[in-house]
C-alpha positions in Angstrom: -20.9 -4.3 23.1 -23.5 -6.7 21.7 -25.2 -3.2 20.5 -21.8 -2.8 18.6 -21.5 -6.2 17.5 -25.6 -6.6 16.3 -25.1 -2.8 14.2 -21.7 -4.8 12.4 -23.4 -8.4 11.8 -26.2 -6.8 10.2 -24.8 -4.4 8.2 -22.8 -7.5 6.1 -26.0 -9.1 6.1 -27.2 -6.0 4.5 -24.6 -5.6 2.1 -22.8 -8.5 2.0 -19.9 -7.1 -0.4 -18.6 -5.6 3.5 -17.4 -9.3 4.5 -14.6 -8.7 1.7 -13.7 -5.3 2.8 -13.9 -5.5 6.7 -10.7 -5.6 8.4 -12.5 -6.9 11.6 -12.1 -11.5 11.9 -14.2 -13.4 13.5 -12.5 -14.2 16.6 -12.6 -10.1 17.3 -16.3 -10.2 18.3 -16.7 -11.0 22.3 -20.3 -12.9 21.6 -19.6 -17.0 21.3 -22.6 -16.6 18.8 -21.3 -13.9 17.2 -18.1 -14.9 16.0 -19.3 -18.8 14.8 -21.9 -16.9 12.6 -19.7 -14.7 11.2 -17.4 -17.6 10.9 -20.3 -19.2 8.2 -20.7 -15.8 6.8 -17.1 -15.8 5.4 -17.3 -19.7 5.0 -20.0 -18.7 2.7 -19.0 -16.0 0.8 -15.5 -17.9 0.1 -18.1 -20.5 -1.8 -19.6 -17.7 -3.9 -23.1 -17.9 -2.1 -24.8 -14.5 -1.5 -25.1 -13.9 2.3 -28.7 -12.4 2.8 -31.3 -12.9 5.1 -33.2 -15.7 2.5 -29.9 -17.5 2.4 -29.2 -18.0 6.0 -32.8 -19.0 7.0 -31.3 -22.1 5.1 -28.6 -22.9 7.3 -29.2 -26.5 8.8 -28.3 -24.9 12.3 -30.9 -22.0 12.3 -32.0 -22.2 15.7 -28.3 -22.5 17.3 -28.3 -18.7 16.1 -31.1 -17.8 17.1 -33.6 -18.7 14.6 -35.4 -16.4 12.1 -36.1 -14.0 14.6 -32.7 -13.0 15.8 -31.3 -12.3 11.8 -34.0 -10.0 11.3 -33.2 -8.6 14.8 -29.9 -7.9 13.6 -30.8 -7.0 9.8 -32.6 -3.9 11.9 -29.6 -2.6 13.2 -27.7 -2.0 10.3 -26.3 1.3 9.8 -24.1 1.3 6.4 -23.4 4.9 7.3 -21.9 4.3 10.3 -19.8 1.0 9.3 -16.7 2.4 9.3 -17.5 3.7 12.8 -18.3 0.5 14.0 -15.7 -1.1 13.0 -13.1 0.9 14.8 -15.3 0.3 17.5 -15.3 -3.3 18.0 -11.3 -2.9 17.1 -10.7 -0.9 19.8 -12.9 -2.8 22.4 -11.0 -6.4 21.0 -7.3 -4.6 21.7 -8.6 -3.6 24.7 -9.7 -7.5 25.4 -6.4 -8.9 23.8 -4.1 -6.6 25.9 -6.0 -7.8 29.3 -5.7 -11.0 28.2 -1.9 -10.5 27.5 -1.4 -9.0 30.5 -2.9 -11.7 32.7 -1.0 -14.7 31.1 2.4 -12.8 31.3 1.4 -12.7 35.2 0.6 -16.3 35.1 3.8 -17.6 33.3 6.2 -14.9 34.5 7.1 -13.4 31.0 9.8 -11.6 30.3 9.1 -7.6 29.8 10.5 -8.0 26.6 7.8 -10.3 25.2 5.2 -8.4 27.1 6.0 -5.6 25.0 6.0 -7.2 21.7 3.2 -8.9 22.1 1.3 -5.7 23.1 3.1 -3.9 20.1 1.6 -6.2 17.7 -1.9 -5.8 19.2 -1.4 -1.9 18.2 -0.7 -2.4 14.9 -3.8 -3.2 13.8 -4.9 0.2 13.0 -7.1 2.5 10.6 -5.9 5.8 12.0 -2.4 5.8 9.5 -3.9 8.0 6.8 -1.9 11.3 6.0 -3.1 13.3 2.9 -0.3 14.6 1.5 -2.0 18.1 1.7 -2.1 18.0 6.0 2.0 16.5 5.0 2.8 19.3 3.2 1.0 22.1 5.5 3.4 20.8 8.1 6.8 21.1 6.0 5.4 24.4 4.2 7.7 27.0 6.5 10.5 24.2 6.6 13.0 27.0 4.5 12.3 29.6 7.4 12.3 27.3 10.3 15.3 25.8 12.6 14.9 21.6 12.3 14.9 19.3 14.9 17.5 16.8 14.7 16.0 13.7 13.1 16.9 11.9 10.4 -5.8 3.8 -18.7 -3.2 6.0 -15.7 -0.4 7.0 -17.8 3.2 6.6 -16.3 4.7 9.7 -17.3 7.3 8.0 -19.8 5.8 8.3 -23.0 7.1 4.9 -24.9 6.1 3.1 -21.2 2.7 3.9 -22.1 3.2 3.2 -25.0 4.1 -0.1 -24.4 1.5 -0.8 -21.7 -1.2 1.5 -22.5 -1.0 3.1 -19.0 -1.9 1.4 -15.5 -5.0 -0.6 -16.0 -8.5 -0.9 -13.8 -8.3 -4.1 -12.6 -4.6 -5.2 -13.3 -2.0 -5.6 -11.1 1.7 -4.5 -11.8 4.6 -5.9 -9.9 7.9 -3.5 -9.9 10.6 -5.3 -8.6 14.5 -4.5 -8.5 17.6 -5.2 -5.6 17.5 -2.2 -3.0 18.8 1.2 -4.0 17.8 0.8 -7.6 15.3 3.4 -7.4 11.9 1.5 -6.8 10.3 3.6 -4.5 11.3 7.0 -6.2 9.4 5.3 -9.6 6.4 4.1 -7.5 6.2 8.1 -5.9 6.7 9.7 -9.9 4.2 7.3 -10.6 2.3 8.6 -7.9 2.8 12.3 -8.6 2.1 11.8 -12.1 -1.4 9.5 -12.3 -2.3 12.3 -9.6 -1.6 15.2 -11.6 -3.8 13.2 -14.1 -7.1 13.7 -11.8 -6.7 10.2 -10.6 -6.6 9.2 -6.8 -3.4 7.7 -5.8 -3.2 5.6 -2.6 0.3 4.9 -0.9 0.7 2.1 1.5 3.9 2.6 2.6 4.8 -0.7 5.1 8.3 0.5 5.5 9.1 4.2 4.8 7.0 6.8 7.3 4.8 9.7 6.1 7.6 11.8 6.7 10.0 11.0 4.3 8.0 10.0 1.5 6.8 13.5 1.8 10.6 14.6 1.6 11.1 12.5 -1.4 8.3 13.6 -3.3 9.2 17.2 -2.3 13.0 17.0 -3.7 12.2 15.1 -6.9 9.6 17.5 -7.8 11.4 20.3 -6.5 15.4 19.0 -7.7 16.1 19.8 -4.8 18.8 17.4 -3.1 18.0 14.9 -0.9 20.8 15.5 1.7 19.4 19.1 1.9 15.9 18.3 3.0 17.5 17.2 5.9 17.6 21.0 7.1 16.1 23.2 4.8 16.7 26.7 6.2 20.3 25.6 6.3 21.6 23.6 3.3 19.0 25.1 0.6 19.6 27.9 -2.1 17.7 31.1 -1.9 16.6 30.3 -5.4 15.1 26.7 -4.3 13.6 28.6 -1.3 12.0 30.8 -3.9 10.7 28.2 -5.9 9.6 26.0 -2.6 5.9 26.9 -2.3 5.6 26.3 -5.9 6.6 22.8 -5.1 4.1 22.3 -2.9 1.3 23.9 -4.4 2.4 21.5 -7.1 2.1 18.5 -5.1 -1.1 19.2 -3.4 -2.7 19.2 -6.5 -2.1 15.9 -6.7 -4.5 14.6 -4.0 -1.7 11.9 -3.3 -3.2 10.0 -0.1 -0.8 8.1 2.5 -0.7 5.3 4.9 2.2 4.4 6.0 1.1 2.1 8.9 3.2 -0.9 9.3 2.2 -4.4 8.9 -1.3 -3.9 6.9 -3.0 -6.5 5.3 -4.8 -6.5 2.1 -8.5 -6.7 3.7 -7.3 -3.6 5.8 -6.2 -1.5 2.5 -9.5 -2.3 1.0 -11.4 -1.1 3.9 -9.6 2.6 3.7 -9.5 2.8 -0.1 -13.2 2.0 -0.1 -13.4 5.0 2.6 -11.2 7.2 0.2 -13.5 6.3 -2.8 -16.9 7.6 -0.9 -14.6 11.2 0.1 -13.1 11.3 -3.5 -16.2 10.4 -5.3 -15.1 11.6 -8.9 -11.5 10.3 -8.7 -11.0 7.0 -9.6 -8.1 5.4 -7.6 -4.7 3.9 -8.4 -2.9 2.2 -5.3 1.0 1.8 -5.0 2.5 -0.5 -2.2 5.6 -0.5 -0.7 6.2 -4.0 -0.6 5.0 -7.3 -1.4 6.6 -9.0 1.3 5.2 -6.5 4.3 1.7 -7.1 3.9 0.5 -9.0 6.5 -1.5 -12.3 5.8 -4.8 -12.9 7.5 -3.4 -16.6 8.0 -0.7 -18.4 9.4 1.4 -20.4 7.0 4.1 -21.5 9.6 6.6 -20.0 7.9 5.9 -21.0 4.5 6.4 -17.9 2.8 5.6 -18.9 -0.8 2.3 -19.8 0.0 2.2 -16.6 2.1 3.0 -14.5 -1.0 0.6 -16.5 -3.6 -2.2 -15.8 -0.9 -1.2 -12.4 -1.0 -1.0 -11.7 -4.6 -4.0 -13.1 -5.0 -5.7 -10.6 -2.9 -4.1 -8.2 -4.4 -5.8 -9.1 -8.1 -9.0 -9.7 -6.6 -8.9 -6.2 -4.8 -8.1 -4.6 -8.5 -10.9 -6.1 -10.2 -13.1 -5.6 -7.1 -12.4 -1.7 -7.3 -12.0 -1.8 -11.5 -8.4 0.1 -10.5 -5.0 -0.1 -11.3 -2.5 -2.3 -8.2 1.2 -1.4 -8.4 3.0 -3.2 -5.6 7.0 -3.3 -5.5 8.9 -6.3 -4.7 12.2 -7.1 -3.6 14.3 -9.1 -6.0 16.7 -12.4 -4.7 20.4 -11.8 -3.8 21.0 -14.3 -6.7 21.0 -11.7 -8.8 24.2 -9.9 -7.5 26.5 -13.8 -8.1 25.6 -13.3 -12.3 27.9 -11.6 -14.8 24.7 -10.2 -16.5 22.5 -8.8 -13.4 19.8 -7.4 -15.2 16.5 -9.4 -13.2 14.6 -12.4 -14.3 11.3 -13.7 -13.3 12.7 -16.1 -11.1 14.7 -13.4 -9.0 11.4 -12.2 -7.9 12.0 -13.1 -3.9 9.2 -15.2 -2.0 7.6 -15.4 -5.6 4.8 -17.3 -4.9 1.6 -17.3 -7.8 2.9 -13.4 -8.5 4.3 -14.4 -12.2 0.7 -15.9 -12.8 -1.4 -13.4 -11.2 0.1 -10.0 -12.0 -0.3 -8.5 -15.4 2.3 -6.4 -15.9 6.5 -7.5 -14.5 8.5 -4.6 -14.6 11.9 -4.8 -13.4 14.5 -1.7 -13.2 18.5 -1.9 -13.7 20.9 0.8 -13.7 24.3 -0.1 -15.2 25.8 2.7 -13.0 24.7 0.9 -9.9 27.5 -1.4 -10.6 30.1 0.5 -12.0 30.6 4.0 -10.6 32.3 4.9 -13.8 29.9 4.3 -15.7 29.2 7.2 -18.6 25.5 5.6 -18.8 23.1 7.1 -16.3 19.9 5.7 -17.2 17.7 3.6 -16.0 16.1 0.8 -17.6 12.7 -0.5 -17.1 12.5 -3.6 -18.3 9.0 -5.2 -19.1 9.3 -8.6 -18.6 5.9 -9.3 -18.7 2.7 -7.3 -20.4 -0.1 -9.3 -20.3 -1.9 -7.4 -22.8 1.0 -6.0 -25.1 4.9 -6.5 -26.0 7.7 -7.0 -23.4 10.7 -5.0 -23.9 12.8 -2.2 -22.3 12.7 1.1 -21.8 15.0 4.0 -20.8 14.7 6.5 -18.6 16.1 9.4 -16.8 16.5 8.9 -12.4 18.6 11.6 -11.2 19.9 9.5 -7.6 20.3 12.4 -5.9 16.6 14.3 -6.1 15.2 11.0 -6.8 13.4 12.9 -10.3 12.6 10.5 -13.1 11.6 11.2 -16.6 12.0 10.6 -20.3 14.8 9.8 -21.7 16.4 12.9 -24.2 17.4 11.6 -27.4 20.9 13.1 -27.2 22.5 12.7 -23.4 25.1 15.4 -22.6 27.8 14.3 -20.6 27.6 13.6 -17.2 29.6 15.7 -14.4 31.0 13.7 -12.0 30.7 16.7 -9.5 27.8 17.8 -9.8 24.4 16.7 -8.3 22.2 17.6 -11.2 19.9 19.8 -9.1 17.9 23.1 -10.2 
């Protein structure tokens, strides 16, 4: 353990960029001494100081830790190599801690199994084994036409006057997308996805909510037009001539190196620890990250149910993690019911939900409407994507193409045929 412990403390002392990026607190190392200096350390680095082995000879409590000695003791077990491994390490030993610990005060206080559980569910959350590349995804779904199915339920956009607009997703800027549920936020975050992908760019999905699974599904049917419902069972409910065209689909989509972690409760401090991992694997690929959503990542604080100052936290991060990594940050967000009471429902910044500091720290506001959301009849199937704010450009909307059924967006045509009402659009 203190082997462990010594090879993680002085690898940040090493490279002292790691205290931003570890997903590992303080109070998850077992040593006393351990955790108070790693306490400083962050104390420290939250000041703007440089934490190196000069700097700390200066703290007025030297010999508390040790003295001189021990910090070039633990300078000589660093292993930058092997950080990542280390990591994981002392994770797994703290869970190991924290569910003993669990275990003997539900014994003590007679809790109910209930509580036992959840408390031991949250411990297993904190994870870095989530990660799916979409290429192991789609090597699993690859025979999916021939097989019975188990019962179970500067990145350019791809929409030419978007980018035109924008200029593309950013390094360093973070864009909010933001709509009520159903609009179609997540199937614009994954053609997003696809597209910046398909672009030789690195995309990185941290899906809070949806599993693996079906954001594979999704990205399969909208590249595909195949229908959603049908992706259900395959072998069953698909055409011979979309079974034909199915491997093209994936061959499609594994081109686009599309990377997925879909581990629940993450916070921002874990997704820079894996995107940094990604980045040394995918060395000449510069990444874009998409999060589904701002109100599901976890803060590394407890703000007693303050939500607004949970989000501004949060946001925050989120900017600092773009410039960190000179990439582009898309994160979704949900929008306030507020929105459904007004005779004009197309979003406002103030509908952003939880809102926090995200109008002041994102760059770009993009909020999507579709007028056939709320009137069936409606001969107008677009939808709009309304730029509310562009930090370094115009603010305006745009329409595009979202077929609801494959979940396919794309540029609007100039002249738009008719629609039939009975007919799911699909290839």
């Amino acid at each position: 353990m203190n082997f462990v412990e010594r090879t993680f403390l002085g690898s940040l002392i090493k490279e002292d960029y790691l205290l931003k990026d570890t997903v590992i607190q303080p109070d998850q190392l077992e040593s006393a001494r351990h955790r108070e200096l790693m306490k400083r350390m962050v104390e420290l680095k939250r000041a703007g100081k440089n934490i190196d082995l000069l700097f700390l000879t200066t703290l007025p409590d030297l010999e508390s830790f040790g003295g001189m000695s021990y910090f070039s003791e633990l300078l000589s077990y660093a292993d930058l190599e092997r950080f990542d491994e280390t990591e994981k390490l002392i994770l797994d030993l703290w869970k190991e801690r924290e569910k003993r610990n669990i275990l003997t005060r539900a014994a003590v206080s007679d809790w109910e199994i209930t509580r036992v559980i959840a408390e031991l569910d949250k411990i297993n959350q904190s994870k870095m084994d989530d990660h799916t590349s979409l290429h192991q995804a789609l090597a699993k779904v690859y025979e999916a036409p021939w097989e019975d199915q188990q019962n179970s339920i500067g990145v350019t956009t791809g929409i030419k006057k978007l980018d035109l607009m924008t200029g593309g997703f950013q390094g360093g800027e973070v864009t909010i997308l933001a709509a009520r549920p159903s609009m179609g936020k997540t199937d614009v975050m994954l053609h997003f996805a696809k597209i910046s992908g398909w672009a030789g760019f690195l995309p990185l999905v941290f899906s809070l909510e949806m599993p693996e699974k079906l954001i594979t599904s999704r990205l399969i049917a909208s590249t595909g037009g195949f229908n959603r419902v049908k992706m259900r069972d395959p072998k069953r409910m698909l055409t011979e001539m979309q079974k034909n065209k199915w491997s093209d689909v994936i061959g499609n989509l594994d081109e686009t190196n599309i990377q997925i972690f879909d581990g629940a409760g993450q916070t921002v401090a874990e997704m820079r620890a894996k995107t940094r991992k990604l980045m040394h694997q995918f060395p000449h690929r510069k990444p874009i990250i998409f999060i589904d959503y701002l109100t599901l990542i976890a803060s590394t604080q407890f703000y007693g149910g303050n939500s607004h100052s949970q989000v501004t936290e949060i946001s925050k991060s989120l900017k600092t993690m773009a410039k960190d990594f000179d990439c582009p940050v898309v994160c979704l967000a949900q929008l306030n019911r507020s929105v459904e009471s007004r005779a004009n429902k197309r979003p406002m910044m103030s509908d952003i939900r939880e809102s926090g500091s995200v109008e002041q720290d994102a760059d770009v506001i993009l909020f999507l409407y579709r007028e056939a959301y709320y009137d069936k009849d409606s001969e107008d199937r677009s939808l709009e994507i309304i730029v509310s704010k562009n930090r370094n450009g115009p603010v305006g909307t745009i329409a595009a193409n979202y077929n609801e059924h494959t979940g396919a967006i794309e540029d609007e045509k100039e002249q738009r045929l008719p629609v039939d009402k009975n007919s799911n659009n699909e290839v």
